[in-house]
N, C-alpha and C positions, 0 to 999 in steps of 0.2 A: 966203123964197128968198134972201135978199142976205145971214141968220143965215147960213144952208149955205152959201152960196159962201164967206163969210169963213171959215168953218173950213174947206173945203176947201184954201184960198188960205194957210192958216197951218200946215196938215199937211204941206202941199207943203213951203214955205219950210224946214220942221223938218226933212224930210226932206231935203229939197239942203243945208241945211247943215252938219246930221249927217254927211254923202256927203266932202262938201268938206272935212270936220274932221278924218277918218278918214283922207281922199285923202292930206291934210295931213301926218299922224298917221306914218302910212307910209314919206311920202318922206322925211323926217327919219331914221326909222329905219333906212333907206336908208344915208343919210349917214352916220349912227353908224357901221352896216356896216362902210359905206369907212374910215373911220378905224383902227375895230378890225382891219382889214385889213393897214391901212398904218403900223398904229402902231411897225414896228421902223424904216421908212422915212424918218428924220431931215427931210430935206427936205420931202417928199409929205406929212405929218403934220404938219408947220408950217403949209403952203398948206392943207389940208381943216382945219386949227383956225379960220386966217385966216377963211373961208367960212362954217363955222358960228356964227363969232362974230354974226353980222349976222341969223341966223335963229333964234338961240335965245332971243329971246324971245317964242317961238313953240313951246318945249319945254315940255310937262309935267313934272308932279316926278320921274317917272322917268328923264325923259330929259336932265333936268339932272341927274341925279345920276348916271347912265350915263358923259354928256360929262365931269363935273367926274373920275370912274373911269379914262377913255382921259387925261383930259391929266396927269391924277395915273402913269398907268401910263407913258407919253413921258419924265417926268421919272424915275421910276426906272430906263428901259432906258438914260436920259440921266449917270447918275449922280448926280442931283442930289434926293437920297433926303429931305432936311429937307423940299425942299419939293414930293414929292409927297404928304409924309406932311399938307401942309396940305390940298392937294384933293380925298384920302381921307379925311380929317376933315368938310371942309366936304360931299362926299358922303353922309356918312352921316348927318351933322345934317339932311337930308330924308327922311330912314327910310323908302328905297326900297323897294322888295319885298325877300322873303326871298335870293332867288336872287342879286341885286346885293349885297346884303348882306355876303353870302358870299363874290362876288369882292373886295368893297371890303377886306374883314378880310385875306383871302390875301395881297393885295396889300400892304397895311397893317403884315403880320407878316413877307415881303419886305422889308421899307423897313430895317424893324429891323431884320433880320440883317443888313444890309449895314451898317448903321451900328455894328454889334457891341453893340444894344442887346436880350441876349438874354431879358432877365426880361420886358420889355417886350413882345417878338416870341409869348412864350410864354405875358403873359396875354392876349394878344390872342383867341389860337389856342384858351386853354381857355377864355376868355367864351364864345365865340362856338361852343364844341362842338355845345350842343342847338340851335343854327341850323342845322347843317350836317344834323345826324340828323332835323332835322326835313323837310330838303327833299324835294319831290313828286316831283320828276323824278328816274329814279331814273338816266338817264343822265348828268345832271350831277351827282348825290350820287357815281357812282362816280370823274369827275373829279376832283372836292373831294377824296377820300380820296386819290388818285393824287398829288395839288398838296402836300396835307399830309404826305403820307409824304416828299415830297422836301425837304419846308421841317425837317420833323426829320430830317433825314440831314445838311442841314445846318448844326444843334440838337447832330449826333452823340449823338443820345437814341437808339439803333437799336432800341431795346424798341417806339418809336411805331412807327420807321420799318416795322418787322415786322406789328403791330400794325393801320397804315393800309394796306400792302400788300395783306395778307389781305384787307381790307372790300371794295378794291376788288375785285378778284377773284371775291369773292360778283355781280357785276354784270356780267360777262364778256360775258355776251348782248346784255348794253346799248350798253356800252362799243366802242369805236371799236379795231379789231387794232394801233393803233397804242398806243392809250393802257392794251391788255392786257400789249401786250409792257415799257411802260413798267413796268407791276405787276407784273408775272415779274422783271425787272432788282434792283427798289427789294426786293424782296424774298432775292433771291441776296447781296446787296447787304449786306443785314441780319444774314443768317447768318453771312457772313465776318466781320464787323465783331464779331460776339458769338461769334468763336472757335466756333462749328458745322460744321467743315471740310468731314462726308462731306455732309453736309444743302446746305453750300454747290456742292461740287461737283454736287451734282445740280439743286439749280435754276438755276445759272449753264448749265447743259445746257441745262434747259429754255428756258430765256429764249433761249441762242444760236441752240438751231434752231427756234422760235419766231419769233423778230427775222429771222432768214435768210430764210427761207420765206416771209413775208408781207411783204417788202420793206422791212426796217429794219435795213441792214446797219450804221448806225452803232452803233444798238443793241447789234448783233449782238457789234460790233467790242470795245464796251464789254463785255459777256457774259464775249466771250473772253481778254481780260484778267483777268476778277473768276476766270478757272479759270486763269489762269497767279500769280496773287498767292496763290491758294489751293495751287497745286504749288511757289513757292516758300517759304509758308512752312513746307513739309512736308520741306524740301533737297533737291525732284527738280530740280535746275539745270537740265538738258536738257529736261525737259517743259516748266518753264517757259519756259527760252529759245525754244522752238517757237511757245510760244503766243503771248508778247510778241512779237515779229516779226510773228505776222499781226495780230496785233493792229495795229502798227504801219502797216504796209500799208494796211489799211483807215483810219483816221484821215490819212494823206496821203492819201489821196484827198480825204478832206472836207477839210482843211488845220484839220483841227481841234488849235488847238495848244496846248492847256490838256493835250488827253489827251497828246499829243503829248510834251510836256513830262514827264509820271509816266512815261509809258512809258520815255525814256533815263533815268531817275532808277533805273526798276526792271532795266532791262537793267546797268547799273551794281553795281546788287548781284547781281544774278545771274551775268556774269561774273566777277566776283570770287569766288561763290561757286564756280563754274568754272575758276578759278585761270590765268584768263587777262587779266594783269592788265593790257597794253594795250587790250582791249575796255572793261575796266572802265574805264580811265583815260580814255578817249576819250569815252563816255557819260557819267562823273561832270563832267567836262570843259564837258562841253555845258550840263549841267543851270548849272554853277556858276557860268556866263558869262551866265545869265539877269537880267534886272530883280529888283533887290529889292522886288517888290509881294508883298502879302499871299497871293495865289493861286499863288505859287512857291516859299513858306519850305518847305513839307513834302518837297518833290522836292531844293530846295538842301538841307535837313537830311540825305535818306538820302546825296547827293549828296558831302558834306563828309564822312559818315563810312566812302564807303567810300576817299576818296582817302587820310583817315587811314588806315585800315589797309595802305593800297597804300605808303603813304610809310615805317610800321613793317616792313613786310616787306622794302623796297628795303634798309635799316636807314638812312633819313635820320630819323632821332629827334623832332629839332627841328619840321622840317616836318610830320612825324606829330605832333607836339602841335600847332601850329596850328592844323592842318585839326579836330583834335580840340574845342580851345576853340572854333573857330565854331561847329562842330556841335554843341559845348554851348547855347551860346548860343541857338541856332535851335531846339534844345530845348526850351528854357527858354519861349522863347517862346511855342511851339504848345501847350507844356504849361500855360501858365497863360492863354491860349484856352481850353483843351480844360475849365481848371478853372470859368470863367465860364458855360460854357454846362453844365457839370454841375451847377452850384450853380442855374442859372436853371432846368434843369430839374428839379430838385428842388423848390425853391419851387414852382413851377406844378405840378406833380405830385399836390401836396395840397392845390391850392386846390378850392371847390366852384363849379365855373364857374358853374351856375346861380343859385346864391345869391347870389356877386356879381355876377353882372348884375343880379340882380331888384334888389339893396341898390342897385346903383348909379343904375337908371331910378325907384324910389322916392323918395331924395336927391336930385333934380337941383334940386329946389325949395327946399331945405335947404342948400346949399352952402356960401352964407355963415355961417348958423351954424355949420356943422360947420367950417369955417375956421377962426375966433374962436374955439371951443370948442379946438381943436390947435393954435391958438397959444397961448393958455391953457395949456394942458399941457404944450407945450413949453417953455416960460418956468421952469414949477413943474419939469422934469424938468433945467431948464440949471440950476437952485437946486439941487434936490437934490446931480446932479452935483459943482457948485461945492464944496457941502459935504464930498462924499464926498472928494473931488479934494484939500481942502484936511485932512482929515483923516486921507484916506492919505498925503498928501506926511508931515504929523506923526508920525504912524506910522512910515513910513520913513527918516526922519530920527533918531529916537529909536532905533530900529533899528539904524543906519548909526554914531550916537554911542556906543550903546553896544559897537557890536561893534570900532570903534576904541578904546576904551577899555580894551578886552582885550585887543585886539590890540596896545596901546602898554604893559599893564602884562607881555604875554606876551612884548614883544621885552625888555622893561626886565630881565626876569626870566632871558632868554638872558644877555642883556647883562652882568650884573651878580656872577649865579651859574655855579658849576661843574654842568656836566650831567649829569657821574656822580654824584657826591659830596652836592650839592644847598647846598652850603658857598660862602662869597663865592671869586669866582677870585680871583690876584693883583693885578690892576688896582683891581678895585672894594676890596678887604680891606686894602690897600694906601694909598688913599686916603683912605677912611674913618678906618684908627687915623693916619694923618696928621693928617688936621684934628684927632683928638681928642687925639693927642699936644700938637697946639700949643696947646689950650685948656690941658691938664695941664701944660706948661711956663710958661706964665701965671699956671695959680694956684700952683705952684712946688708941686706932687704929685708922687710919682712915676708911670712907666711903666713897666712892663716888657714883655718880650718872650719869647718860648717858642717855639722852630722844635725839631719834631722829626723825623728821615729813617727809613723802615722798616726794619731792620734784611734784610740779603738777596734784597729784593723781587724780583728780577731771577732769580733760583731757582728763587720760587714761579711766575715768568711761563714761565720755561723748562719747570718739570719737570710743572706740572700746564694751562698754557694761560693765554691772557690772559683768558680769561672768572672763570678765578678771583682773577685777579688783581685783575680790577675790581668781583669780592665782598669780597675783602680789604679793597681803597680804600674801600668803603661801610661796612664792618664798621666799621676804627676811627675814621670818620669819628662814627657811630652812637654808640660808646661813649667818646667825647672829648666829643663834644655833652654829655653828660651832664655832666660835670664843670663846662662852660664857663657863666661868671655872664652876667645878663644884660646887662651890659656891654662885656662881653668881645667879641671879633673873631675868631671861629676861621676861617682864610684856607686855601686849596690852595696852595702857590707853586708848582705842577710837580711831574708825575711823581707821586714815593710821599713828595714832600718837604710839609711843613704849619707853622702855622703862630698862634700865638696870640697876641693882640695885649690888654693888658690895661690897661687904665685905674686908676687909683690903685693900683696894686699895686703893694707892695717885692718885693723879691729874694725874703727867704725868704718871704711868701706866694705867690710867682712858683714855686719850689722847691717845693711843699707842691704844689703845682697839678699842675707836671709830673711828682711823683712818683705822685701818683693817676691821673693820665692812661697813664703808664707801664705802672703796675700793671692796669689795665682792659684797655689793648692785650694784657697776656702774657697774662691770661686771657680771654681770646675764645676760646671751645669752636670747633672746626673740623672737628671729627668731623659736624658739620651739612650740612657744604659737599658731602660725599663723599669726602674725606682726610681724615688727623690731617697737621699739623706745627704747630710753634710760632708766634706772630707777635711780634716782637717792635719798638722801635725806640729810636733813641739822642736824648735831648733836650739842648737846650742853652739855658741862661737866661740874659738881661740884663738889666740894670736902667738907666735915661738916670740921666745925672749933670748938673750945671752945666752942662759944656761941650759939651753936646750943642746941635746950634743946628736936626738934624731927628732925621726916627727911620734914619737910612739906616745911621749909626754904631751903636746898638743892635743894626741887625737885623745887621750885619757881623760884635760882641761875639758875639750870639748863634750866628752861624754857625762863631764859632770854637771855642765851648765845648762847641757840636753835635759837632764832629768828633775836639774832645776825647775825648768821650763811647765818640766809634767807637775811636776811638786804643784808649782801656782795655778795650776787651770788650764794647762794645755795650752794648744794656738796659742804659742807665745814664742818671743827669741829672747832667749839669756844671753849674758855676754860672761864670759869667766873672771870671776876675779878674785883675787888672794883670800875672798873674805867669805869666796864657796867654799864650801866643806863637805 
């Protein structure tokens, strides 16, 4: 009898405290409630944190991981994204149910967009894909997909955004008329965005009187903008300005001033497109006088370039470049945004979410080695590097040497040489039998000298062109080389005037020289060229004596005996002697 009362006495007990645990159980959840209620509430969601602090140790794993979810979410509505992303972390490290799971990841891939960490936001999102597809409820599966098409819109992946829109939509029975019409929007939303204009116009329809209808005018309001950006970028100016206006309208009501803001950015180019350019001026005006935060460059961008083109039309120039270079700039910017979350979405695009999950809950116990192991590896890849680094710089350098090399023997070769002719200019030929004169005055040799001038050159420039002219200058440039020793200095001085500079040579082998050179210039066939005429030219020879003290006296001897030459009939060689004058 006293066996059966005691277990009566202990069913009991189990049972009331079971009652009590549950009572318990309940009112907590209660609380949670209130908070998730209150959580845009700044103040009122401090005071229900203060509260729960004192009872939650009194929470199950859920319901700490729930709480650690709201104070993680407080801090994101807070802006202070580092560190809800620590309470979303420590949340999940109690591997709540599925369904928290899912808000914690949402929340989680949030944190990172805000913080512009988009590879990050995006493998969150593709880990955790088969969590979401796997959820029971199929009213919160249709949320998730509603949360994720807006978190890739803004990803500006619109392929997801179109993608999640759809899913949700499969659940419309389930789904709340609020969070249909949400899926009508993100979906209209997506077609504009991917340049599907008539597709766009038609479910920005849907979604408008949708959202109208079932009492989502901001919705609505949004709708009807996404059909006025879709008639402006088609140039119906007027349609769109109809639409933007009510669009307008409704968002002052809500004082919503984010849309607020697109919308004068968009009336801005649309009257412009309207060619009313104080409406435009007035609305670009407005935009341009906003905060430079992040969630106003795209509105200041159109903003900046329609005042440019209002400022080119006024014809103020100037000011139409400025407004132009900001609106580059503000470009530039959204553009290499626009580039980071393309790249992050690419990356994540090809990951296999499930496989790294699976790799990554397998490894949790491995970490340290797999650490050690990539530091390892990174070390062996900073060597490598090192090596590459130091034997491309050699490479490059060897490169860089030798193509200055050419390029000092390439200027040397300007420098030095005639460009037609390919014979030393005056400077350098000039220089050259100088120093070698003065060696040949030392060892008491002679020198001599040979200038001779084309005979009529200035004929052949006139009556056939200067293109043949400067085949002539290469012609007997060609057949003078041939005669000249390898000593010898054959020189351009200008013009069709030349020039041989001879080392040990006397007079008459100086004379013997210019007569064969003579003789080769008269016969140069010219019937090649595409005329016949003659070429001839007059030479004049010197030889240095004692009282030479450079060659400048030689080359003067010579110049005399040159013109000698012309004096008697051309084609001829003089030779210098005391008794020219």
């Amino acid at each position: 009898m006293k066996l059966a009362f005691k277990i009566l006495l202990v069913s009991v007990l189990t049972y009331f405290v079971g009652t009590v645990e549950a009572y318990d159980s309940e009112k907590l959840d209660g609380i949670l409630d209130n908070l998730e209620e209150a959580i845009i509430d700044s103040d009122r969601a401090s005071l229900l944190i203060s509260d729960i602090d004192n009872s939650k140790s009194k929470f199950s794993v859920e319901q700490k991981a729930r709480f650690l979810l709201l104070q993680g979410t407080r801090e994101l509505i807070n802006g202070n994204y580092k560190k809800s992303l620590i309470y979303f972390e420590n949340a999940e490290s109690l591997h709540p149910s599925n369904s928290l799971q899912v808000s914690i990841f949402l929340q989680q891939a949030t944190a990172y967009v805000s913080l512009l960490e988009y590879q990050k936001a995006l493998d969150v999102m593709s880990l955790n894909s088969l969590l979401v597809d796997n959820l029971k409820n199929m009213e919160q599966k249709g949320k998730v997909y509603i949360r994720l098409a807006g978190l890739y819109l803004s990803l500006q992946a619109y392929e997801e955004v179109k993608k999640y829109s759809l899913k949700a939509s499969r659940f419309k029975e389930k789904l709340s008329l609020k969070n249909q019409c949400h899926s009508k929007l993100y979906f209209a939303v997506s077609k504009l965005k991917l340049n599907k204009l008539d597709g766009a116009t038609s479910a920005f329809k849907d979604s408008s009187e949708f959202c109208k209808v079932n009492g989502f005018p901001l919705v609505g309001a949004m709708s009807m903008k996404g059909l006025g950006m879709v008639e402006l970028e088609r140039g119906n100016y007027l349609k769109a300005l109809e639409l933007f206006v009510g669009s307008l309208n409704n968002y002052q009501i809500f004082q919503y001033q984010l849309e607020i803001n697109h919308i004068h950015a968009l009336l801005a180019e649309t009257y412009l497109g309207l060619k009313q350019p104080l409406k435009a001026k007035e609305y670009a005006s407005f935009v341009i006088s906003l905060p430079n935060e992040t969630k106003n460059l795209e509105f200041k961008e159109i903003a900046m370039k329609v005042m440019s083109e209002l400022s080119y039309q006024a014809g103020d120039y100037k000011q139409a470049y400025d407004y132009f270079v900001l609106h580059q700039d503000l470009s530039n910017t959204l553009l290499d945004d626009t580039k980071a979350k393309a790249n992050a979405y690419q990356m994540a695009k090809f990951e296999n979410g499930e496989k790294t999950r699976e790799i990554h809950l397998l490894n949790k116990d491995r970490e340290l080695y797999t650490a050690k192991a990539e530091l390892t590896e990174l070390q062996r890849n900073n060597e490598r590097m090192m090596f590459l680094l130091i034997c491309g710089s050699f490479i490059v350098l060897t490169l860089f040497a030798i193509n200055m090399t050419l390029q000092k023997r390439k200027y040397k070769n300007l420098a030095q040489f005639d460009v037609l002719t390919g014979i030393y200019n005056r400077g350098t030929g000039q220089d050259k039998a100088e120093n070698r004169y003065v060696k040949d005055s030392i060892s008491g040799v002679n020198f001599s000298v040979i200038l001779f001038d084309l005979d009529h050159f200035k004929n052949i420039n006139d009556s056939y062109g200067h293109a043949m002219g400067d085949w002539v200058l290469k012609k007997v440039c060609e057949v003078v080389s041939i005669e000249c020793r390898s000593g010898d200095i054959f020189t351009r001085f200008g013009g069709e005037e030349f020039a041989l500079f001879m080392s040990n040579t006397d007079n008459d082998t100086a004379k013997k020289v210019a007569e064969k050179c003579r003789a080769q210039i008269l016969a140069i066939e010219t019937r090649y060229s595409g005329h016949e005429f003659t070429i001839s030219a007059s030479f004049g020879v010197a030889t240095s004596t004692v009282k030479d003290l450079s060659l400048d006296p030689i080359i003067q001897r010579a110049d005399v005996a040159m013109y000698q030459s012309k004096e008697h009939g051309r084609d001829r060689v003089s030779v210098y002697s005391s008794e020219v004058t």
